[in-house]
C-alpha positions, -999 to 999 in steps of 0.1 A, spaced: -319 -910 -249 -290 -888 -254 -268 -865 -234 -293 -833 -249 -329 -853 -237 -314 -863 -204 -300 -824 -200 -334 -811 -212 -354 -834 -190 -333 -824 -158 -339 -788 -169 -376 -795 -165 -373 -812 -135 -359 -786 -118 -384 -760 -130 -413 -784 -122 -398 -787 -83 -385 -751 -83 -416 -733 -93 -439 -742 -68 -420 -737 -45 -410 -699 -52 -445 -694 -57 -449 -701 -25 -424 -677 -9 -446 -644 4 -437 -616 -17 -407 -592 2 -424 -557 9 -399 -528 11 -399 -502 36 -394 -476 34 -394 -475 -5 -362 -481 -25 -345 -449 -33 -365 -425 -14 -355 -393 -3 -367 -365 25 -350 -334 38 -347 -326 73 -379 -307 74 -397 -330 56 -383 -357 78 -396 -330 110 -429 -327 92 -437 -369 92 -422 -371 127 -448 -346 139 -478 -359 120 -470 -393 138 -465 -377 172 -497 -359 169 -517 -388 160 -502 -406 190 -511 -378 215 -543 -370 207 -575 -381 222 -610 -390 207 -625 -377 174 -600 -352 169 -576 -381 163 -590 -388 127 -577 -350 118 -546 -368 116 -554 -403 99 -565 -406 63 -594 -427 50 -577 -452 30 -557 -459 63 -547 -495 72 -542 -520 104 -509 -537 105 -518 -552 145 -535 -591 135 -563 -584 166 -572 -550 152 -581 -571 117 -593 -597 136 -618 -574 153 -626 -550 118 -635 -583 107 -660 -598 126 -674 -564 129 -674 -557 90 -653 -530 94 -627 -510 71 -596 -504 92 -606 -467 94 -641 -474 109 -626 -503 135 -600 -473 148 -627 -450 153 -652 -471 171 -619 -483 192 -612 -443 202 -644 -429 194 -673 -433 220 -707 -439 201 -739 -415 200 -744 -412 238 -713 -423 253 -698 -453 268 -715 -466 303 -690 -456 326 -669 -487 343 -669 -497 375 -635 -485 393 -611 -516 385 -604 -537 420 -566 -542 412 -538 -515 415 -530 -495 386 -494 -491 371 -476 -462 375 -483 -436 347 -461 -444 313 -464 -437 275 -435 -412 275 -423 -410 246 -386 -422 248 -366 -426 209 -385 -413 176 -368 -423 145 -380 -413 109 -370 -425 73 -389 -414 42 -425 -416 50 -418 -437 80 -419 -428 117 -415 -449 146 -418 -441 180 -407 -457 213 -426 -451 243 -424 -467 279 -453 -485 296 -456 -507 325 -474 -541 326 -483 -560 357 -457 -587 362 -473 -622 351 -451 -644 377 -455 -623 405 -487 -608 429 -513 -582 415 -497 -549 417 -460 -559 404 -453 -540 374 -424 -539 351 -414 -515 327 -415 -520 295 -412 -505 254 -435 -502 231 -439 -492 196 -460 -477 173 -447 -477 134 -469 -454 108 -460 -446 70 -472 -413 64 -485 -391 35 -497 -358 27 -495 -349 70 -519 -380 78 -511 -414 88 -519 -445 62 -505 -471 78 -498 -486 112 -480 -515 126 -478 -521 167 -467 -548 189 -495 -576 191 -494 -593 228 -510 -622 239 -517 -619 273 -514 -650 296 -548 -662 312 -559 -651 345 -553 -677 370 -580 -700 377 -601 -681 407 -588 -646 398 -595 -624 372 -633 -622 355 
């Protein structure tokens, strides 16, 4: 072998490891899009479509989502899943009471958090929004009835006025202690 077979062969060595490899890699998704551009109105516009999504209750919700919309949160698929759902169809049975209504739940037995969900930082770029709102959550290392405060997010690309995508925190919630809970 000479010094051109030996280079050759290392050549193809290193395409034969590297290849796989970056194949491998999860493509890199951009967002907002490269290069993108929105004047303040527009940017005003997007920011509003968002916040009224947010803020609105029940059917009249969907005013503001469009059909091709789609779930960033992995329980949300999870769920459109096993129900063989589009992402559209699983948000609406999540918000939207069937035919008839819900049966009404029993008063919960626990105390309630204070009252949260205001809205505390919006921030928009392009076609994305993403809003900032306070909550409280019962405090997992201390008794029923200890909240804390905390943030939350909800992240939506927007276009034409209606939402098309949304992303969210995903929590995992610890399991109730054995002899409490359900």
């Amino acid at each position: 072998m000479n010094v051109k077979d030996v280079s050759l062969a290392g050549v193809a060595f290193v395409l034969l490891v590297a290849v796989p490899a970056l194949a491998q890699q999860p493509a890199v998704k951009t967002i907002p899009t490269p290069g993108c551009t929105s004047t303040p109105e527009q940017l005003a516009a997007t920011k509003k479509a968002a916040l009224d999504e947010l803020h609105t209750p029940g059917e009249a919700k969907f005013a503001f989502i469009d059909r091709s919309y789609i779930q960033h949160n992995p329980a949300r698929v999870k769920q459109a899943a096993e129900d063989k759902l589009n992402d559209y169809d699983e948000l609406h049975k999540a918000f939207v009471p069937p035919p008839g209504g819900r049966a009404a739940a029993a008063p919960a037995a626990v105390p309630q958090p204070p009252p949260g969900g205001t809205t505390e930082i919006v921030t928009a770029e392009c076609d994305i929004v993403t809003v900032v709102r306070n909550t409280y959550r019962q405090d997992p290392t201390a008794p029923p009835g200890t909240f804390y405060e905390a943030f939350v997010f909800d992240t939506y690309r927007i276009k034409n006025g209606k939402v098309v995508e949304h992303w969210d925190q995903n929590l995992i919630n610890p399991p109730a202690p054995a002899g409490r809970g359900r």
